[in-house]
PDB file of N, CA, C, O and CB in Angstrom:
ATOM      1  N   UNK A   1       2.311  13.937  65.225  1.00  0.00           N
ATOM      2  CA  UNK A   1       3.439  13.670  64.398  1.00  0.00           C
ATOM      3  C   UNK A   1       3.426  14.649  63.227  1.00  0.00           C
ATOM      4  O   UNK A   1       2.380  14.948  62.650  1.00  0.00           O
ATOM      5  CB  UNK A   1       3.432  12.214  63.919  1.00  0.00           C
ATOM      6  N   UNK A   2       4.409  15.051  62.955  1.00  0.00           N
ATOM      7  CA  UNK A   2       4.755  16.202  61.825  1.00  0.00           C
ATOM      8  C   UNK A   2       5.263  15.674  60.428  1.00  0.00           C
ATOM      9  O   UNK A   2       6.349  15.095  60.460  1.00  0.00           O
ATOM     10  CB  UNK A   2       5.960  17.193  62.385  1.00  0.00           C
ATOM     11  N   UNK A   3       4.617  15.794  59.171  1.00  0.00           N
ATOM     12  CA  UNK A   3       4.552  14.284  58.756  1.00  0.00           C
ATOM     13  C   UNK A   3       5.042  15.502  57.211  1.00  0.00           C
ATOM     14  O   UNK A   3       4.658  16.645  57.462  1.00  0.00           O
ATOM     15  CB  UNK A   3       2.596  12.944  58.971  1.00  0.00           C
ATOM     16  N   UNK A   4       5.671  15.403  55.988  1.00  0.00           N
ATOM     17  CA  UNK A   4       5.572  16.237  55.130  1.00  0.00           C
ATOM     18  C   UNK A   4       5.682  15.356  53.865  1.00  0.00           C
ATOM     19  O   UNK A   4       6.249  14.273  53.724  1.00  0.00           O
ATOM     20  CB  UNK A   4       6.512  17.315  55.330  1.00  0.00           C
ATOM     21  N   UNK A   5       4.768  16.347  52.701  1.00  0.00           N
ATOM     22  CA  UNK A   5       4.600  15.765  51.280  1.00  0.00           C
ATOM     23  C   UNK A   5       4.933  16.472  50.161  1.00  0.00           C
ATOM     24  O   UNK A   5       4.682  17.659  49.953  1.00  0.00           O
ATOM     25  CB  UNK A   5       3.361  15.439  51.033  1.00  0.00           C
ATOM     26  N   UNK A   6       5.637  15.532  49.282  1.00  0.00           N
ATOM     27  CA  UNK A   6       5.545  16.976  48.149  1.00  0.00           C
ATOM     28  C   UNK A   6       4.823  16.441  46.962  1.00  0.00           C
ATOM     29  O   UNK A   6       4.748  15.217  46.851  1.00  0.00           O
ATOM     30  CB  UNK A   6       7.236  17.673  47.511  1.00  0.00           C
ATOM     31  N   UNK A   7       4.261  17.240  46.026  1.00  0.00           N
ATOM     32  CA  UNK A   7       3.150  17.336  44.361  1.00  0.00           C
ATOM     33  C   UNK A   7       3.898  17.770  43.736  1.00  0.00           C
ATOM     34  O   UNK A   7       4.755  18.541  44.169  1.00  0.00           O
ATOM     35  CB  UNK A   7       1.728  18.286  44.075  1.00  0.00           C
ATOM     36  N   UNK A   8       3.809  17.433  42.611  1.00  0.00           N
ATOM     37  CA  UNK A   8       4.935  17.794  41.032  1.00  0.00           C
ATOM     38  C   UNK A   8       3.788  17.604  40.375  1.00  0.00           C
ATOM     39  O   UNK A   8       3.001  16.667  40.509  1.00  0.00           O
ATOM     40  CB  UNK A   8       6.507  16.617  40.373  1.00  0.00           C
ATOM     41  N   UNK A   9       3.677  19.097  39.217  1.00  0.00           N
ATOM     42  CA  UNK A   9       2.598  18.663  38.142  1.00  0.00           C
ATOM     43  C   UNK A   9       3.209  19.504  36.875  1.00  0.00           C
ATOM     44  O   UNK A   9       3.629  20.646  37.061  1.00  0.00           O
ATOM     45  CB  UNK A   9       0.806  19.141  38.591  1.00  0.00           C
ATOM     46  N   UNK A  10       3.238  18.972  35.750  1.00  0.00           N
ATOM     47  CA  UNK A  10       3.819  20.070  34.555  1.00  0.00           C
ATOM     48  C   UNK A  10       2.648  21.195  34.172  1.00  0.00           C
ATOM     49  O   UNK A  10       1.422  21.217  34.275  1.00  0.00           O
ATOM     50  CB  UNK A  10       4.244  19.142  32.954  1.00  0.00           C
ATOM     51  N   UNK A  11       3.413  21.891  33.798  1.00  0.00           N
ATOM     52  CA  UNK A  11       2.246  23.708  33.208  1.00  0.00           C
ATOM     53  C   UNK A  11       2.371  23.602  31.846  1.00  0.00           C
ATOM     54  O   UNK A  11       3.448  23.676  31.255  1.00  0.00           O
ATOM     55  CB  UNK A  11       2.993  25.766  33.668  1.00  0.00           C
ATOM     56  N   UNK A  12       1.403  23.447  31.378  1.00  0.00           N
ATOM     57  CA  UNK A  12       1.372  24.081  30.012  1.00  0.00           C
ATOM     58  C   UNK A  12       0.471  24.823  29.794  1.00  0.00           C
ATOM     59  O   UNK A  12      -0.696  24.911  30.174  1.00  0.00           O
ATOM     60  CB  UNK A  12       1.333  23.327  29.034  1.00  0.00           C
ATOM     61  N   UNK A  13       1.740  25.892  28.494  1.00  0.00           N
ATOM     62  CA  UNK A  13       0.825  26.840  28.418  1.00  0.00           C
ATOM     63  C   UNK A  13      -0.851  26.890  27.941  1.00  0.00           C
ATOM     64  O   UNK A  13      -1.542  26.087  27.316  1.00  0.00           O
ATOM     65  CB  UNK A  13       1.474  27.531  27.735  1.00  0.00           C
ATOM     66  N   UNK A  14      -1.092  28.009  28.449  1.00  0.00           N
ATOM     67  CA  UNK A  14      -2.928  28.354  28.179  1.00  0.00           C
ATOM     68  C   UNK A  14      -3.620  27.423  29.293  1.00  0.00           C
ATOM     69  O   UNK A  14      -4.765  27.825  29.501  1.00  0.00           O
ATOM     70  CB  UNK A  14      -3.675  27.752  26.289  1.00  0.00           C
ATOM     71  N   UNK A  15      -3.258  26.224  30.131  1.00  0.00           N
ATOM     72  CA  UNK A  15      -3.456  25.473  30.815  1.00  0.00           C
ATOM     73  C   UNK A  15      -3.585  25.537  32.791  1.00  0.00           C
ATOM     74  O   UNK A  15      -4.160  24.881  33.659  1.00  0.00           O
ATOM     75  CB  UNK A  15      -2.610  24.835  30.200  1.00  0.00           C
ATOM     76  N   UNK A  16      -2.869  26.475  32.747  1.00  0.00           N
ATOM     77  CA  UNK A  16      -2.314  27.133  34.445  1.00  0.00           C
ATOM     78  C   UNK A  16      -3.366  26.934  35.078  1.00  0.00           C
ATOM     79  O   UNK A  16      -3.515  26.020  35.888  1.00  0.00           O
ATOM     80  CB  UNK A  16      -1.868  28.860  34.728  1.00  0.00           C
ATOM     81  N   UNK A  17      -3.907  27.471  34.884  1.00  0.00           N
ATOM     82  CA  UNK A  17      -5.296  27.495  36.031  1.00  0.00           C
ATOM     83  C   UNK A  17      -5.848  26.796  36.421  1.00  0.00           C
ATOM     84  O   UNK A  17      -6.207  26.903  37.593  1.00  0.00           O
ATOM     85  CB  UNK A  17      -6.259  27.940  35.899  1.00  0.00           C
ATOM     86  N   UNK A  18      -6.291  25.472  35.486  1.00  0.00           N
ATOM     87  CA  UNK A  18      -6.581  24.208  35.457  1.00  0.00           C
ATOM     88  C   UNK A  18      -5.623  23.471  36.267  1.00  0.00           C
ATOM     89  O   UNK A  18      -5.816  22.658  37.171  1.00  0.00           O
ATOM     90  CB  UNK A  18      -6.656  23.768  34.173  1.00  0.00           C
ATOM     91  N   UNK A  19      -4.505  23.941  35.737  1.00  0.00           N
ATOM     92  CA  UNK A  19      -3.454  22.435  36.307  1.00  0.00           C
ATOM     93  C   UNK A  19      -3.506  23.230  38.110  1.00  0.00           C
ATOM     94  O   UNK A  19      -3.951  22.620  39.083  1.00  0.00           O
ATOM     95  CB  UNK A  19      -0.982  22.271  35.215  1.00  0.00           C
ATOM     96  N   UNK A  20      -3.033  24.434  38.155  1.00  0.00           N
ATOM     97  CA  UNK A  20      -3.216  25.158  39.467  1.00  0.00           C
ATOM     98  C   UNK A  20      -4.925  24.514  40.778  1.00  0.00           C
ATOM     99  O   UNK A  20      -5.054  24.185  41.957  1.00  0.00           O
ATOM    100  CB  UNK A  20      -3.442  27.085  38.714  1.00  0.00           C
ATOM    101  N   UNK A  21      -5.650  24.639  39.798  1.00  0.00           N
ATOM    102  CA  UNK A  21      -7.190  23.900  40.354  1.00  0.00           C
ATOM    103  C   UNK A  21      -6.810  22.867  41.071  1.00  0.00           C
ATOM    104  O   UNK A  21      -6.663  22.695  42.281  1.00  0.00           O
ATOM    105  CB  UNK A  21      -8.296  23.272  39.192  1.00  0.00           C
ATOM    106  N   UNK A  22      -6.625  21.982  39.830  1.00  0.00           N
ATOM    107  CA  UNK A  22      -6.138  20.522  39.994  1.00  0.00           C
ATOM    108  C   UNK A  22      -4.685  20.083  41.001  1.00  0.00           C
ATOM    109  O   UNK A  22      -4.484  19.047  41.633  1.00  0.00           O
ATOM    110  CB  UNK A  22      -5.831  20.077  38.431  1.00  0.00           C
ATOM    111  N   UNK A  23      -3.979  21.084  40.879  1.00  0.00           N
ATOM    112  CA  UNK A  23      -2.982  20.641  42.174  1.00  0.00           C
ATOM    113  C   UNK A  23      -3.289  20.944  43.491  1.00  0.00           C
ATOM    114  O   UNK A  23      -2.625  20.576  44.460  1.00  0.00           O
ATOM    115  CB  UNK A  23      -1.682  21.222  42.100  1.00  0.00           C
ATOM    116  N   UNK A  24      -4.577  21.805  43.534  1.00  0.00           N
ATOM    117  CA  UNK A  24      -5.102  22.291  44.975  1.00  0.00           C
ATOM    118  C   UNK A  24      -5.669  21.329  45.199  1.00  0.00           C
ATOM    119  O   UNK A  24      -5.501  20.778  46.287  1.00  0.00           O
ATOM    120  CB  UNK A  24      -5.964  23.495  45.217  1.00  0.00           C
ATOM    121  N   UNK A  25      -6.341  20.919  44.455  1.00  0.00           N
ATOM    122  CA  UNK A  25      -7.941  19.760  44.952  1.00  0.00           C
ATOM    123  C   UNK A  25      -7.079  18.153  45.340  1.00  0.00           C
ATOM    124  O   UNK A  25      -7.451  17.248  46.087  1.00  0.00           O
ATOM    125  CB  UNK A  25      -9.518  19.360  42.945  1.00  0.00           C
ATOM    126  N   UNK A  26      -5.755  18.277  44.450  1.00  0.00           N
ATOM    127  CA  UNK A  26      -5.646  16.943  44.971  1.00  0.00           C
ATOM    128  C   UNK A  26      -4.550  17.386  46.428  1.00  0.00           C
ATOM    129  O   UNK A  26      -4.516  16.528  47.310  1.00  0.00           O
ATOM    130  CB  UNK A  26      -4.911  15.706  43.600  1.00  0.00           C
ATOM    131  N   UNK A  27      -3.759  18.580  46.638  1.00  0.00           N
ATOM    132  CA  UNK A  27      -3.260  18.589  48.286  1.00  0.00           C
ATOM    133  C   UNK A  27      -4.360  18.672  48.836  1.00  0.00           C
ATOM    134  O   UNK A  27      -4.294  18.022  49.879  1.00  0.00           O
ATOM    135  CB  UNK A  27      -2.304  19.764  48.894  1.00  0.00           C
ATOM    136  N   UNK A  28      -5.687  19.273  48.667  1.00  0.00           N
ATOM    137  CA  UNK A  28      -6.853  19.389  49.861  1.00  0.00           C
ATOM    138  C   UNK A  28      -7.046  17.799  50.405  1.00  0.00           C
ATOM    139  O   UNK A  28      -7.001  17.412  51.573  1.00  0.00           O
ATOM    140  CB  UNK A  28      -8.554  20.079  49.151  1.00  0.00           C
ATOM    141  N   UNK A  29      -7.294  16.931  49.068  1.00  0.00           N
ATOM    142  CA  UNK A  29      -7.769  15.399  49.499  1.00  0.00           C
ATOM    143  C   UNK A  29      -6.880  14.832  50.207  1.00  0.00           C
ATOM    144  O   UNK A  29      -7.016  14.066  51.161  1.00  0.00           O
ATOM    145  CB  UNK A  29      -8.031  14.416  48.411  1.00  0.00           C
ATOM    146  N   UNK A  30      -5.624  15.372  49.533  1.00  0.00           N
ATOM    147  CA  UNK A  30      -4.609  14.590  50.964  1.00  0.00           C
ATOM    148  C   UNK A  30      -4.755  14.585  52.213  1.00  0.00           C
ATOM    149  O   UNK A  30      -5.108  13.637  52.915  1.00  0.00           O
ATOM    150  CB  UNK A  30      -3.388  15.011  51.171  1.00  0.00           C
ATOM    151  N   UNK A  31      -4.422  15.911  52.604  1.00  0.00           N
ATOM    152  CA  UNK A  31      -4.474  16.099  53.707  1.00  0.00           C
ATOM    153  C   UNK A  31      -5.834  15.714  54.297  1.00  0.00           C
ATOM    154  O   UNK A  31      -5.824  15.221  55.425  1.00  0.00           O
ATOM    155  CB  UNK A  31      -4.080  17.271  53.855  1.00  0.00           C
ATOM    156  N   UNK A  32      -7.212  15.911  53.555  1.00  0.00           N
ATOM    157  CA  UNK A  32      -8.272  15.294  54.373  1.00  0.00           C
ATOM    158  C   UNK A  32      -8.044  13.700  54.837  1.00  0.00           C
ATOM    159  O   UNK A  32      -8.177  13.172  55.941  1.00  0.00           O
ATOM    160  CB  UNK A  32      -9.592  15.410  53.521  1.00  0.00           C
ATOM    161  N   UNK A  33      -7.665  13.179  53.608  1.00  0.00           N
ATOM    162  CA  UNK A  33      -7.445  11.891  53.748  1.00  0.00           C
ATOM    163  C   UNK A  33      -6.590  11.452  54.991  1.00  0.00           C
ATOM    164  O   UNK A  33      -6.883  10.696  55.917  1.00  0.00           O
ATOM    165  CB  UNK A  33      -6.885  11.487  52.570  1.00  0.00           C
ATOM    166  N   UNK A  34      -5.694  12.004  54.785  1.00  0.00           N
ATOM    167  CA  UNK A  34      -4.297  11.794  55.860  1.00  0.00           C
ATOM    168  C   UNK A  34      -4.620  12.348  57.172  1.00  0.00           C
ATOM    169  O   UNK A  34      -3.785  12.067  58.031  1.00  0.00           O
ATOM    170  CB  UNK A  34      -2.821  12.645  55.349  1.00  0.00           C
ATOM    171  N   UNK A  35      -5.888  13.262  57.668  1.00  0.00           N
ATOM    172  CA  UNK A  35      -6.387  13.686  58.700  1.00  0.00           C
ATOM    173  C   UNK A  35      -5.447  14.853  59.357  1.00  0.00           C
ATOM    174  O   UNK A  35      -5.143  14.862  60.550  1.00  0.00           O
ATOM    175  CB  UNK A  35      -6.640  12.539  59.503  1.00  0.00           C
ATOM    176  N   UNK A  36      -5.093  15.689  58.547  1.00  0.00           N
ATOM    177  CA  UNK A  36      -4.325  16.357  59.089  1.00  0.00           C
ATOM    178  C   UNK A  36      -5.079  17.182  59.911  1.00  0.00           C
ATOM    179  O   UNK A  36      -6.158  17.608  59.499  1.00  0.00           O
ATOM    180  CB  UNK A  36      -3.540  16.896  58.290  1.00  0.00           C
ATOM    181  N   UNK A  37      -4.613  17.505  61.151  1.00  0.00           N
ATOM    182  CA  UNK A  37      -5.126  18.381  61.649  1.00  0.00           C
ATOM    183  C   UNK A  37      -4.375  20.014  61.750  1.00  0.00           C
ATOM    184  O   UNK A  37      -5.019  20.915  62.288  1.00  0.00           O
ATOM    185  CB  UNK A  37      -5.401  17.748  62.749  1.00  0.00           C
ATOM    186  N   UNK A  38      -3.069  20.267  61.224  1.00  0.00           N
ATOM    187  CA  UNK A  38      -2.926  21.232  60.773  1.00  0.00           C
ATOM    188  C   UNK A  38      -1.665  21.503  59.805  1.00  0.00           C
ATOM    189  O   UNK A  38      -0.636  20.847  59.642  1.00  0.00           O
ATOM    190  CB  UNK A  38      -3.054  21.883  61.725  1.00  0.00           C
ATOM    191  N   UNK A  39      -2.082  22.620  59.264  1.00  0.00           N
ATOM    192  CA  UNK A  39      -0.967  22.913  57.608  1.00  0.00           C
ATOM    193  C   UNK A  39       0.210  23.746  58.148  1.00  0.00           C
ATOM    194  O   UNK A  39       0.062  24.963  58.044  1.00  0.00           O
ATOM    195  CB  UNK A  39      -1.867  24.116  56.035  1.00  0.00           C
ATOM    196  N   UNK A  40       1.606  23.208  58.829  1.00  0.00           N
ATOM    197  CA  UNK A  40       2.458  24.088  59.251  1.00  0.00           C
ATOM    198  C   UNK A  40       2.754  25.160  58.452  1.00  0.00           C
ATOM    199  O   UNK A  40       2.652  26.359  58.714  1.00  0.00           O
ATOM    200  CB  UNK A  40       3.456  23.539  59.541  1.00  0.00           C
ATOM    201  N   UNK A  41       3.301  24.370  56.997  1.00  0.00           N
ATOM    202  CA  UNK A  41       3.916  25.335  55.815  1.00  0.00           C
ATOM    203  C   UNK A  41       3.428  24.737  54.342  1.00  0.00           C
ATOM    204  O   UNK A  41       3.058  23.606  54.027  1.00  0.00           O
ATOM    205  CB  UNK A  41       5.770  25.343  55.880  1.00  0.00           C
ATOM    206  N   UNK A  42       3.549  25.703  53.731  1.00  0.00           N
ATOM    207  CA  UNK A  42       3.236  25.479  52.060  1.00  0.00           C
ATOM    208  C   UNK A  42       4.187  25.708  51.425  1.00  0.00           C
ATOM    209  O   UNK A  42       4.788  26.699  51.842  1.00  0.00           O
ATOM    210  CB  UNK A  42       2.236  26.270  51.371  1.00  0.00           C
ATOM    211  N   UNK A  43       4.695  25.162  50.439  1.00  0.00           N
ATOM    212  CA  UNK A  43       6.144  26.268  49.391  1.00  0.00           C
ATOM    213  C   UNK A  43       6.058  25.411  47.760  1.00  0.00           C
ATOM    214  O   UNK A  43       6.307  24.246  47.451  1.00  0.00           O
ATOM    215  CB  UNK A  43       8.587  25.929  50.345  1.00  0.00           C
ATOM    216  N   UNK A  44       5.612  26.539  46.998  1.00  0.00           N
ATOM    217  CA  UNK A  44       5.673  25.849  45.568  1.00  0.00           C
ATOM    218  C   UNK A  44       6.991  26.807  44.965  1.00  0.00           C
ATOM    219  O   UNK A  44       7.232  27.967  45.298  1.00  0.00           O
ATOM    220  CB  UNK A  44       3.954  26.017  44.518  1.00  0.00           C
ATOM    221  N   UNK A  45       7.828  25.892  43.898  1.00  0.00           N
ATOM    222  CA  UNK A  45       8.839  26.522  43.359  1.00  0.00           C
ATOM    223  C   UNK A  45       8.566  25.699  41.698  1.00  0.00           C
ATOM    224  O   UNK A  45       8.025  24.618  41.463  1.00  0.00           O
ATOM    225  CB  UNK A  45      10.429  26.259  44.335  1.00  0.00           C
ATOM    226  N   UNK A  46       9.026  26.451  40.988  1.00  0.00           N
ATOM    227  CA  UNK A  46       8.895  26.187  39.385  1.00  0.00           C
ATOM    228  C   UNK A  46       9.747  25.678  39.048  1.00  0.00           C
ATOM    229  O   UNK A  46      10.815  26.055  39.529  1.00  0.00           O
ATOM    230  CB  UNK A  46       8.784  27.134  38.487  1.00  0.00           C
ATOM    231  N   UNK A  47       9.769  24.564  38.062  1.00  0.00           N
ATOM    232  CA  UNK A  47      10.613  23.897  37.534  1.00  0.00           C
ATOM    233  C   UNK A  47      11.125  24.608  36.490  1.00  0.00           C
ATOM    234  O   UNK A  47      10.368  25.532  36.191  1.00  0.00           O
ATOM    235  CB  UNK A  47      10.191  22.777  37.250  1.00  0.00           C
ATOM    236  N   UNK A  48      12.396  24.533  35.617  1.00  0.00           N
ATOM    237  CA  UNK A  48      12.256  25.322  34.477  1.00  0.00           C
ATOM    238  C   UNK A  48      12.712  23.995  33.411  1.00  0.00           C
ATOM    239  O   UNK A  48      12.693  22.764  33.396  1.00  0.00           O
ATOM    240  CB  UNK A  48      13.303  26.878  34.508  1.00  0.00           C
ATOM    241  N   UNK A  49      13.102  25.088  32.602  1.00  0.00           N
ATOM    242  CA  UNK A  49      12.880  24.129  31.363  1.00  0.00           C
ATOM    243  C   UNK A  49      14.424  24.760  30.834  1.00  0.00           C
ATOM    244  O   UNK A  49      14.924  25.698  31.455  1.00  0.00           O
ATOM    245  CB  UNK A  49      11.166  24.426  30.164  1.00  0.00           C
ATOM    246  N   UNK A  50      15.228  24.060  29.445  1.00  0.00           N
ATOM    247  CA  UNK A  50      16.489  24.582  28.911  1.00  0.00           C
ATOM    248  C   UNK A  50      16.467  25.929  28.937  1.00  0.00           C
ATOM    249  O   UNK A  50      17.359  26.463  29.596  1.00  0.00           O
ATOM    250  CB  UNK A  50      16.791  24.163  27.598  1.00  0.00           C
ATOM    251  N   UNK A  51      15.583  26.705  28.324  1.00  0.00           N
ATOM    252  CA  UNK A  51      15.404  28.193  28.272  1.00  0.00           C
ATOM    253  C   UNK A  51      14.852  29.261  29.029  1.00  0.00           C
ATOM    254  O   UNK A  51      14.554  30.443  28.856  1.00  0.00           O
ATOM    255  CB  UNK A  51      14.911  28.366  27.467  1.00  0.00           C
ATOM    256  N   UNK A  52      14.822  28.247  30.103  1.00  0.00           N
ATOM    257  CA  UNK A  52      14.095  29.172  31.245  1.00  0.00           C
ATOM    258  C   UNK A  52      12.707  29.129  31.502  1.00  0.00           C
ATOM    259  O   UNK A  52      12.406  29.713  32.544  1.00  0.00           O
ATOM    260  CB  UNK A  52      14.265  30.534  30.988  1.00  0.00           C
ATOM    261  N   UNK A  53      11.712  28.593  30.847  1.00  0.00           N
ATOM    262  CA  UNK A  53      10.970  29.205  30.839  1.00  0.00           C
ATOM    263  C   UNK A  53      10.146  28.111  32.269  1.00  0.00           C
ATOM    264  O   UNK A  53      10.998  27.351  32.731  1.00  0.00           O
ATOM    265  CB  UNK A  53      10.489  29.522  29.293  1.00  0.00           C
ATOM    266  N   UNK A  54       9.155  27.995  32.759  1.00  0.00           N
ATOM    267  CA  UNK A  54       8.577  27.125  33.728  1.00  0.00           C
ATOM    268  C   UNK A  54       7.444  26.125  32.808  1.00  0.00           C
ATOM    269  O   UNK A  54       6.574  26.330  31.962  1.00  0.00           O
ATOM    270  CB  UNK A  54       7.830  28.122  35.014  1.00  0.00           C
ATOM    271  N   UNK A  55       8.027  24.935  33.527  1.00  0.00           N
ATOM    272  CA  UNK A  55       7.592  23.775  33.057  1.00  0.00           C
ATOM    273  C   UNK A  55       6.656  22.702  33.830  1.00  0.00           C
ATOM    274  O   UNK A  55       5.992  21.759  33.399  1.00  0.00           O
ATOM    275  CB  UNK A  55       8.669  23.243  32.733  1.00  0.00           C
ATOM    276  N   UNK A  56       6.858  23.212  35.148  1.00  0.00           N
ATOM    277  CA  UNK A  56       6.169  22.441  36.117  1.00  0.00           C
ATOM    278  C   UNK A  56       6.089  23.113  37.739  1.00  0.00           C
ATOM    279  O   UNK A  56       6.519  24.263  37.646  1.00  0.00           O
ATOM    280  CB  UNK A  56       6.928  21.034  36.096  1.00  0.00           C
ATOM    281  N   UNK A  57       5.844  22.925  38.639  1.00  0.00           N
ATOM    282  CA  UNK A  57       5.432  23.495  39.593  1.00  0.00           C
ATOM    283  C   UNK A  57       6.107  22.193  40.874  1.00  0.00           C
ATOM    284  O   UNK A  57       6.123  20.993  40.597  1.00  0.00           O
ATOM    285  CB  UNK A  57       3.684  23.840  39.354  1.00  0.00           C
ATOM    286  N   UNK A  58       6.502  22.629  41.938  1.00  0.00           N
ATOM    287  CA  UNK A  58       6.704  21.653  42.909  1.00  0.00           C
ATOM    288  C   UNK A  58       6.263  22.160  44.171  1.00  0.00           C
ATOM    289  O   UNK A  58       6.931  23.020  44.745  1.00  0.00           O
ATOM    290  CB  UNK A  58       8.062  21.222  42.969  1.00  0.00           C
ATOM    291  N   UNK A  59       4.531  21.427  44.966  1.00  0.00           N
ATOM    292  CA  UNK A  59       4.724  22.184  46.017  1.00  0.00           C
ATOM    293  C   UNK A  59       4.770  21.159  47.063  1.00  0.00           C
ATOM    294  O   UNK A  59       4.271  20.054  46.851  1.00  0.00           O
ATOM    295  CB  UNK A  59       3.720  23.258  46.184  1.00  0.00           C
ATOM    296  N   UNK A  60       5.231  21.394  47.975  1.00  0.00           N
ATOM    297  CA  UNK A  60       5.460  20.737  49.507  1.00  0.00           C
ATOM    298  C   UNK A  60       4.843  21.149  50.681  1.00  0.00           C
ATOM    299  O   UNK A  60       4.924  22.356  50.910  1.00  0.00           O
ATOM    300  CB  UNK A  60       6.741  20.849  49.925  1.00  0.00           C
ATOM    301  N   UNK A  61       4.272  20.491  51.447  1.00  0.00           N
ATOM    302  CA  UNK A  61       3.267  20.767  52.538  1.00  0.00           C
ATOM    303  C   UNK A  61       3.810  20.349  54.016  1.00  0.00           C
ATOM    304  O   UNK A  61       3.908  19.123  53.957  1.00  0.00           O
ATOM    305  CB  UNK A  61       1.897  19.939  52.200  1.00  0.00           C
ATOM    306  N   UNK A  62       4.008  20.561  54.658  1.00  0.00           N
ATOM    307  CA  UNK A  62       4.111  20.059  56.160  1.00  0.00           C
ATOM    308  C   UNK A  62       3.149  20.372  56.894  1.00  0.00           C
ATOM    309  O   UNK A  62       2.883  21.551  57.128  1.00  0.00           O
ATOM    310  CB  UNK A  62       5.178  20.491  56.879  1.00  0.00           C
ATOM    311  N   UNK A  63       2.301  19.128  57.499  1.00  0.00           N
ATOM    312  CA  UNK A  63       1.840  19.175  58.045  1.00  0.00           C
ATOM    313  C   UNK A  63       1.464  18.441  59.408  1.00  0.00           C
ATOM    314  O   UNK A  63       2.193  17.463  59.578  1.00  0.00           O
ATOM    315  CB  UNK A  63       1.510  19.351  57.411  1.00  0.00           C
ATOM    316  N   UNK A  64       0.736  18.590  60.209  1.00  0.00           N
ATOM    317  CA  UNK A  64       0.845  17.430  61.522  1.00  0.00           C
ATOM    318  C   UNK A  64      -0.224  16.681  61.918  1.00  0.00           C
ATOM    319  O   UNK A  64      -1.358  17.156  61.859  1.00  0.00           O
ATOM    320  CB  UNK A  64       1.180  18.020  62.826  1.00  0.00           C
ATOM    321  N   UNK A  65       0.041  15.250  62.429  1.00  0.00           N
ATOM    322  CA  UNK A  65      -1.587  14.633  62.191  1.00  0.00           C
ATOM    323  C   UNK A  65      -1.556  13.987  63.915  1.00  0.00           C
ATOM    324  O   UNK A  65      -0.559  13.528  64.472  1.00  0.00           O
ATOM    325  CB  UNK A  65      -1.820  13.000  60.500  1.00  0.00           C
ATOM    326  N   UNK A  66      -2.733  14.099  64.420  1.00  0.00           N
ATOM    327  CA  UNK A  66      -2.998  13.408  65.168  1.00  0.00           C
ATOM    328  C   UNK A  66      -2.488  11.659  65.357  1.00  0.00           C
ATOM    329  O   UNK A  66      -2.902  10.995  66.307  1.00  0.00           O
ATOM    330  CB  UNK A  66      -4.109  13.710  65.015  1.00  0.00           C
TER     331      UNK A  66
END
């Protein structure tokens, strides 16, 4: 079954990398959790903010599980 999820996390500045860490480690647990046995697609897109600037991150996974 082909099953898909999406993660929303806000960026702040000086912070990216961390929050970037932290949005990997928690899609990795998912999908362990959820037993996926494989990652069709990935796609992160940025949220913005009034002035443009990026405020948050949205990524979505499809994947398929036994």
């Amino acid at each position: 079954m082909i099953k898909v999820k999406t993660f929303a996390t806000p960026i702040k500045i000086f912070a990216t990398i961390r929050e970037l860490e932290e949005l990997d480690h928690a899609v990795m647990t998912f999908l362990k959790d959820e037993g996926a046995t494989t990652v069709l697609a990935l796609s992160d897109a940025a949220t913005t903010g009034e002035n443009g600037e990026t405020i948050g991150l949205t990524r979505s996974v499809a994947y398929e599980v036994q």
